[in-house]
C-alpha positions in Angstrom: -1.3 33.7 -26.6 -3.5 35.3 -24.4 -7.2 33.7 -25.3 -8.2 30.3 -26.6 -11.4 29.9 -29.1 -13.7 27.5 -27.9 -16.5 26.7 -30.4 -19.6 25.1 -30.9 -20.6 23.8 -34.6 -24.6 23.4 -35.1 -26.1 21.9 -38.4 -28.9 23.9 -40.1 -31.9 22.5 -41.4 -31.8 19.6 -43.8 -29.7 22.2 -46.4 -25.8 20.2 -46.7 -23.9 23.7 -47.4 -20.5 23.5 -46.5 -20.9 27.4 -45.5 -24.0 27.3 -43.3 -23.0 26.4 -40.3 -24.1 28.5 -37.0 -20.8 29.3 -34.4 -21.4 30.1 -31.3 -17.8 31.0 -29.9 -16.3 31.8 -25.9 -13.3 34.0 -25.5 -11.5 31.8 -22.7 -9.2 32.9 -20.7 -5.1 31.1 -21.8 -4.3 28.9 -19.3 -1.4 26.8 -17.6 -2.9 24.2 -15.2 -1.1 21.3 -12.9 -2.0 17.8 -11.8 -3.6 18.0 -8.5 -1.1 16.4 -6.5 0.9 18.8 -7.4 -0.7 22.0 -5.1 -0.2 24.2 -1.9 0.7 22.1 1.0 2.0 19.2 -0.4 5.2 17.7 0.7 8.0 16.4 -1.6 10.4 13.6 -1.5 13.7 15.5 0.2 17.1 15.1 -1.9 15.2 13.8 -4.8 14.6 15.1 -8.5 11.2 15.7 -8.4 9.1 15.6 -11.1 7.2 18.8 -11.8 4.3 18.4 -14.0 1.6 20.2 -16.2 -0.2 21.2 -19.4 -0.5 24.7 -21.2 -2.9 25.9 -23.6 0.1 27.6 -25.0 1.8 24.7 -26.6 4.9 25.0 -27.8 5.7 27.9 -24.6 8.4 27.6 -22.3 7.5 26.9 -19.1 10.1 27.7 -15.9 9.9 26.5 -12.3 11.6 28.1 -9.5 11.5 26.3 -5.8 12.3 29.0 -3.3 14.5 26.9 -1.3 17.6 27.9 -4.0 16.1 30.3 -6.4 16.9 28.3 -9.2 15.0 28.5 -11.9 14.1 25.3 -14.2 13.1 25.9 -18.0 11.6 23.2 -20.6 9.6 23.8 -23.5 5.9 22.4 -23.6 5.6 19.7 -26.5 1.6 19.7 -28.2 0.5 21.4 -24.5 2.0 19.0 -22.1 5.7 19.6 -20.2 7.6 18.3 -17.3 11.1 19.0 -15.8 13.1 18.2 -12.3 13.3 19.8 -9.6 16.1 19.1 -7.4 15.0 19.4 -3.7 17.0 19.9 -0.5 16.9 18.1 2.5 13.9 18.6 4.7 12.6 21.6 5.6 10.1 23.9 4.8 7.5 25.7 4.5 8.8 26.6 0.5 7.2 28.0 -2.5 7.1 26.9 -5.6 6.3 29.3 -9.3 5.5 28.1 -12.1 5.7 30.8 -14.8 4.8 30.8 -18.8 2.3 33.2 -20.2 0.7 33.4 -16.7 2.0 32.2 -13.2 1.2 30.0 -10.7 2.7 29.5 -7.3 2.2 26.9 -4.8 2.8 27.9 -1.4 3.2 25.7 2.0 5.3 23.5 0.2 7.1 21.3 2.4 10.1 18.7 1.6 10.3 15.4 3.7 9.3 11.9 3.1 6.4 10.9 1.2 4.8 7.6 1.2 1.8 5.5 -0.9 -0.8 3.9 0.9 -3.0 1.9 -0.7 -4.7 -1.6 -0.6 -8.5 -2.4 0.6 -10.4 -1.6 3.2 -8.4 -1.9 6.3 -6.0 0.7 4.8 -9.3 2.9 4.0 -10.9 2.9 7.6 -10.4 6.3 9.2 -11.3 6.8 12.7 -14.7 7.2 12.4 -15.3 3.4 10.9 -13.8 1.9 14.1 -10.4 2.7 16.3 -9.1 2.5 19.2 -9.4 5.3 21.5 -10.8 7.2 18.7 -11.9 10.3 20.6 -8.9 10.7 21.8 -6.2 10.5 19.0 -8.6 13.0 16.5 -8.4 15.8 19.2 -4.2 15.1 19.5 -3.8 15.0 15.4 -3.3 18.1 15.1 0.2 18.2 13.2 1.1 20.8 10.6 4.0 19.1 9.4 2.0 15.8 8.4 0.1 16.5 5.3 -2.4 13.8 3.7 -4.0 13.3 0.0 -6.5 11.0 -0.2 -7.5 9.4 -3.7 -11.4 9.7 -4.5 -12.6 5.8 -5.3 -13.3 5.9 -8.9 -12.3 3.4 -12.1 -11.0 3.8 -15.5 -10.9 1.6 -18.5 -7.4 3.3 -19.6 -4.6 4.9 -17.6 -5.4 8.4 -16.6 -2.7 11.7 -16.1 -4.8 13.1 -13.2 -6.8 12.4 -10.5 -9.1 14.3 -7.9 -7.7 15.3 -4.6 -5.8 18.2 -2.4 -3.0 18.0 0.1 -4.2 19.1 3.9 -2.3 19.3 7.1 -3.1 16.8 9.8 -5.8 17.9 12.1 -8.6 16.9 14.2 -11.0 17.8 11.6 -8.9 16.1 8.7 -7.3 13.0 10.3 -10.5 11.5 11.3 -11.2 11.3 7.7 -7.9 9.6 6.2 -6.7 6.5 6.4 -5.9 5.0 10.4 -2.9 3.1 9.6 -1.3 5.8 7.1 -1.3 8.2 9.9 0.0 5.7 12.7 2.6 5.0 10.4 3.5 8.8 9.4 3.2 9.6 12.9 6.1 7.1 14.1 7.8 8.6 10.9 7.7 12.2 11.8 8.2 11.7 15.5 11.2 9.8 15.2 12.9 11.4 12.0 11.7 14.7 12.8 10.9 15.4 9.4 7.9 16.4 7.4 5.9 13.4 6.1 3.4 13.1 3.0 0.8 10.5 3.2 -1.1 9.7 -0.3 -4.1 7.3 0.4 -5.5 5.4 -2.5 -7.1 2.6 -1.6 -10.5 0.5 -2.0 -12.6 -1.6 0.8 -13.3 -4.9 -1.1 -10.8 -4.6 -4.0 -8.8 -7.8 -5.6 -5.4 -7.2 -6.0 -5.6 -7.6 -9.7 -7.2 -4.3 -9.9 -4.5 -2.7 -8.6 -1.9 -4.1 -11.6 -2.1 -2.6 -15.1 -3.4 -4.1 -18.1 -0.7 -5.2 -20.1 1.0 -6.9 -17.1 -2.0 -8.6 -15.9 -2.9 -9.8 -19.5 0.4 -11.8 -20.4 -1.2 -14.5 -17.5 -4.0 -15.5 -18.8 -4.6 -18.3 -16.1 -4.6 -14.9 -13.6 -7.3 -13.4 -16.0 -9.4 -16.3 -15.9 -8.9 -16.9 -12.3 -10.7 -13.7 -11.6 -13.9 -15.4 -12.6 -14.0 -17.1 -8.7 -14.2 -13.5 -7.2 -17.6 -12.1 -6.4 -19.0 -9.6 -8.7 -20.5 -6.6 -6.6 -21.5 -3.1 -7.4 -19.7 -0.9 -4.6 -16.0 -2.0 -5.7 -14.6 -3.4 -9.0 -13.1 -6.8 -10.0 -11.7 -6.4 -13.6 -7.7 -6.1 -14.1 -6.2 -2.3 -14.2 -9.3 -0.4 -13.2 -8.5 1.2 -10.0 -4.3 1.4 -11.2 -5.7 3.3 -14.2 -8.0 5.9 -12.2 -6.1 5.7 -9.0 -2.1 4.6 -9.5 -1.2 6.0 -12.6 -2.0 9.7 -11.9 0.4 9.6 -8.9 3.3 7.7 -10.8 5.2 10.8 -11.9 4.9 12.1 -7.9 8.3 11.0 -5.8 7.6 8.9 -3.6 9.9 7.0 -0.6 8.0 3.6 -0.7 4.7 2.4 -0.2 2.9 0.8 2.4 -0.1 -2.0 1.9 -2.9 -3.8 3.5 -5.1 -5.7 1.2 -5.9 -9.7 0.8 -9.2 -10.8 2.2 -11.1 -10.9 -1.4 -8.5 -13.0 -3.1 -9.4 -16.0 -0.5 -11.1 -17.4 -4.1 -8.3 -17.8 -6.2 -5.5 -17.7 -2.9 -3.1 -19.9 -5.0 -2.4 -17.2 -7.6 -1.9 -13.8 -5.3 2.0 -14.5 -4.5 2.1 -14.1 -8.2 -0.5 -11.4 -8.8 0.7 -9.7 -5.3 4.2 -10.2 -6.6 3.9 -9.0 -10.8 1.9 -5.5 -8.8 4.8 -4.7 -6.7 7.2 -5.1 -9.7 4.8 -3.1 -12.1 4.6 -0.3 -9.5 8.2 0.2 -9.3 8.5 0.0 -13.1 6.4 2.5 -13.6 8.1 5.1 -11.2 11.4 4.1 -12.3 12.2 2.8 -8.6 12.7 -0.2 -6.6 11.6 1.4 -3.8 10.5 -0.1 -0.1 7.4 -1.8 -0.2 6.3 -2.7 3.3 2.4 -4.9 3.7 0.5 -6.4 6.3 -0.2 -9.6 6.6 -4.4 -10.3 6.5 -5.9 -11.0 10.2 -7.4 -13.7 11.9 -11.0 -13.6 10.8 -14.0 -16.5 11.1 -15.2 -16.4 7.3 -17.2 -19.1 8.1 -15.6 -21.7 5.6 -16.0 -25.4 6.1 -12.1 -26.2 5.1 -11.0 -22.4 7.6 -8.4 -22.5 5.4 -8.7 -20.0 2.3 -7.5 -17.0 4.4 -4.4 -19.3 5.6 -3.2 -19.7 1.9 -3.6 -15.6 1.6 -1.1 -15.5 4.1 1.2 -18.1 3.0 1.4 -16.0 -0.4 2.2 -12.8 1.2 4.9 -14.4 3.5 6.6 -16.2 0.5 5.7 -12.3 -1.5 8.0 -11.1 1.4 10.5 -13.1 1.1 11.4 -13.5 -2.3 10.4 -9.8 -4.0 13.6 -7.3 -2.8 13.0 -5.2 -0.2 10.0 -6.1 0.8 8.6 -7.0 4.6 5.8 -7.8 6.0 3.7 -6.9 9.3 2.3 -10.2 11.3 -1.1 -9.4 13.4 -2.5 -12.7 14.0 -2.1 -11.2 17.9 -4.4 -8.2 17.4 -7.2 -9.6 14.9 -10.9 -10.0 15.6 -12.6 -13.3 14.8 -16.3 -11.4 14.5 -14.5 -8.0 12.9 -12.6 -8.2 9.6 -11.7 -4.2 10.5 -9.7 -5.1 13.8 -9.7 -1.4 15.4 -6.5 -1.0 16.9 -5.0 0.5 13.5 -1.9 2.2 16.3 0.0 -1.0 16.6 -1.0 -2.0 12.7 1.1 1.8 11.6 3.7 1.1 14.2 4.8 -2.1 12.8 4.5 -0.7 9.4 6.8 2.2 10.5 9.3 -0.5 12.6 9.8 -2.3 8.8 10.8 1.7 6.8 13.1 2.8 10.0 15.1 0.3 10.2 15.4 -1.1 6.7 14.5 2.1 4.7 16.3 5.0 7.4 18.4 2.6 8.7 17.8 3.2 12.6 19.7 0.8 14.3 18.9 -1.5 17.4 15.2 -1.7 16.7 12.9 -4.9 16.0 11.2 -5.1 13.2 10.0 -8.4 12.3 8.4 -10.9 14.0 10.1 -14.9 14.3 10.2 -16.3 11.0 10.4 -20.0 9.9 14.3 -21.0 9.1 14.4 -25.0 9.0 12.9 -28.1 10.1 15.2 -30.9 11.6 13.4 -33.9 12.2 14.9 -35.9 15.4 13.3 -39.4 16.1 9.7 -38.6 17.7 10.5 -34.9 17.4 10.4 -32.0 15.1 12.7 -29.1 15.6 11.8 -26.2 14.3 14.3 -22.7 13.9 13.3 -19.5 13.2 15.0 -16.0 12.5 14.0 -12.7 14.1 14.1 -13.9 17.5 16.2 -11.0 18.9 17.3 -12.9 22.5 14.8 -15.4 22.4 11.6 -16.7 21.2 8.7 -16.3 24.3 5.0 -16.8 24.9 2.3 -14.8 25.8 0.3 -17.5 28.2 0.8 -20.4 29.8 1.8 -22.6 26.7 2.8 -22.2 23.4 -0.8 -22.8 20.9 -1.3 -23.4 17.1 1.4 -26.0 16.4 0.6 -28.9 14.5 2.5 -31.9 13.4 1.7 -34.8 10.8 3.5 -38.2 9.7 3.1 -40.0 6.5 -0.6 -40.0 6.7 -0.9 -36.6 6.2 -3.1 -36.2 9.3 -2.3 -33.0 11.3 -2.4 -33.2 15.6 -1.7 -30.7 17.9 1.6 -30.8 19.2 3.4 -30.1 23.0 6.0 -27.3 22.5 9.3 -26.9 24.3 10.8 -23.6 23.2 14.6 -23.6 23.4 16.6 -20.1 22.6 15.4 -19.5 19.3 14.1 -23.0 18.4 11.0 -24.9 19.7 10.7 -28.7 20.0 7.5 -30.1 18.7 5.7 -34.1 19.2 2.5 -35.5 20.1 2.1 -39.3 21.2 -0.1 -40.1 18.1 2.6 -38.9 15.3 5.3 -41.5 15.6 7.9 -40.3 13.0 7.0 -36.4 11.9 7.5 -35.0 8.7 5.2 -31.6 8.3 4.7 -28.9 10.9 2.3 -25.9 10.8 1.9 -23.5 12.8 -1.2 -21.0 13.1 -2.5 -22.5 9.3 -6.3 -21.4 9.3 -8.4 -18.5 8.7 -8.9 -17.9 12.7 -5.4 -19.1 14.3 -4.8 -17.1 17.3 -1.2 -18.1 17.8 0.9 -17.0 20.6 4.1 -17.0 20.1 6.5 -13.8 20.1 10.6 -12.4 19.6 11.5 -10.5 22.6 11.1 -7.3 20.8 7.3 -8.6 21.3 6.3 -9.1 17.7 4.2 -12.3 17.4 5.5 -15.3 14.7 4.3 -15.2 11.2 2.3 -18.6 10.2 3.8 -21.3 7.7 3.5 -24.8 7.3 6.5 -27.0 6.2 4.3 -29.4 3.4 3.1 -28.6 0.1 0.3 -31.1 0.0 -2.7 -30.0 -1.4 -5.3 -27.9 0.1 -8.6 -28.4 -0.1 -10.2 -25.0 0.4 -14.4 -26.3 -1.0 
């Protein structure tokens, strides 16, 4: 086929005559056309089958793909227009091409193969360096790294999943870093430096977002207590609130792409309904990897210490308690602690360098498997209640739990009476001994439980202790 006829049909008069119709008709050009992730520069997952994607106006044609890596060419047949087949990529390496060939071809040059990783969440995964960062000058005029590419996701909705998006693959830069996401880049950065292969960041995110936009429809709807509880968030015009909407416009597209895992950094607008995002959090990280056929890695970051000005300072605290019990009951999951680096006046904390190094700590040691590394910070083990004093135990205290200060801050211990006091702390090895003269007989501890806990306490690989409480009593958060 080598034109397609496009026409117009325009009704004449009041006359009804089947025959009187005027055509106005445009001799267009046959066409095969891909997705636009799928483009010169773009990196692809290495020693994967990678999804190759597209849609002819030739639609029953056969459609072969060649990656010049092997020379071996790929053919399917297009069913009604639309085809797909996989590619089996090497190890990584690079620059490729790709060609695409049916009644016309198409080839994609630049291509590189290396690991490519999802970034997405709210606004502290949007922030480039021009919102606010660190030493900002600085790091855009060192960016410049040919074998980092980004795509970044326009913010836009849709009622029903979409097969495409907007968007084009560029090399790191100083004139295209300072525009993508800050922590996707720290974290590539650490990725490539330390693998020494190429790395793909997509960014898809959206400041402001609930996570239950993020999750598609027909999960999201089985829960209708999550649907309702949706009715607490704040209705605004610069982001949506509605289940699916940015998945639709902004997930789905990519979910043919390979990726390696995903990285995440999103909470702060589900302080309304906090009791429901392990399982919102929980049913999106499941969905995602359902609907690329993966369980892959799926690494977060735990929500800062911020001064939302509550009466209760505690909605915030029950974020993070969701996301620590997200981390450790969804698989291969882990979560990055900064209640060290937070801003009590600035919900976008600007030193997004040690946010991506954490988040980079959690994929090369559980995802690449480096070995001798820490990763996580202390996290609660057991309680052990001894006379007047509670004995706490955590995990991921490498050779020893420390503190940064003169004395360990933010524990809290409670009797019967359910009333909280600050505690004295003796830290022993990995453990730390807890009482206070006005709890007799302790039963409950908590450690750094409110919206602006600045705790202090560290591993010796340096990474601060994630915040828990021991109690299930009820919170009241109005």
């Amino acid at each position: 086929m080598k034109f397609l006829l496009k026409c117009s049909v325009k009704y004449l008069g009041n006359i009804f005559v089947g025959s009187v119709f005027l055509f106005t008709c445009l001799n267009v050009q046959a066409k095969i056309w891909l997705p636009s992730i799928l483009s010169d520069s773009m990196v692809l997952q290495q020693d994967s089958e990678a999804t190759i994607w597209g849609w002819t106006t030739g639609v029953s044609e056969k459609i072969s793909v060649t990656g010049s890596w092997n020379n071996e060419k790929v053919t399917v047949e297009a069913y009604q227009g639309k085809w797909s087949l996989k590619l089996s990529t090497p190890k990584a390496g690079g620059p490729y091409t790709i060609t695409i060939e049916g009644h016309e071809k198409i080839v994609l040059s630049n291509v590189l193969i290396g690991e490519v990783w999802l970034c997405s969440g709210q606004s502290n995964m949007e922030w480039t360096p021009l919102h606010g960062l660190d030493n900002a000058e600085e790091e855009i005029a060192n960016s410049s790294y040919p074998n980092i590419r980004f795509f970044s996701v326009p913010k836009h909705i849709s009622k029903y999943p979409q097969d495409d998006s907007f968007g084009e693959w560029v090399e790191s830069s100083s004139e295209t870093m300072k525009n993508f996401s800050s922590v996707g880049y720290f974290f590539g950065r650490r990725l490539h430096k330390d693998l020494d292969v190429p790395v793909g960041l997509i960014n898809s995110s959206w400041g402001g977002t609930n996570v239950e936009v993020w999750i598609p429809e027909e999960v999201i709807q089985k829960e209708q207590a999550l649907v309702k509880s949706m009715d607490r968030i704040n209705e605004v015009a610069w982001w949506p609130r509605n289940e699916a909407l940015a998945y639709n416009a902004m997930i789905h597209p990519l979910v043919n792409f390979e990726v390696a895992g995903s990285i995440w950094y999103q909470g702060e607008s589900n302080r309304m309904n906090a009791e429901y995002y392990h399982q919102a959090f929980s049913m999106m990280i499941n969905s995602w990897r359902k609907e690329w056929q993966k369980d892959f890695p799926f690494y977060f970051v735990e929500i800062a210490p911020y001064d939302y000005g509550t009466e209760t300072n505690l909605e915030a605290a029950l974020v993070r308690e969701a996301q620590l019990k997200t981390s450790q009951t969804v698989s291969n999951t882990g979560m990055v602690v900064t209640n060290d680096i937070g801003n009590l006046k600035n919900i976008h904390p600007i030193n997004k360098q040690e946010v991506g190094r954490r988040l980079a700590l959690w994929a090369l040691a559980k995802t690449y498997g480096v070995k001798d590394i820490a990763y996580s910070g202390p996290a609660f083990k057991s309680l052990k209640i001894k006379k007047n004093k509670a004995i706490v135990s955590f995990d991921f205290t490498g050779k020893g739990l420390e503190v940064k200060g003169k004395e360990v801050k933010e524990f809290y211990i409670a009797g019967v009476d359910k009333i909280f006091y600050a505690a004295k702390v003796k830290i022993d090895g990995s453990k730390v001994e807890l009482k206070s003269k006005k709890v007799k007989k302790p039963v409950a501890v908590r450690f750094g439980f409110t919206d602006t806990a600045l705790p202090n306490l560290y591993n010796s690989g340096g990474l601060p202790a994630a915040a828990f409480r021991t109690d299930d009593w009820a919170v009241k958060t109005k």
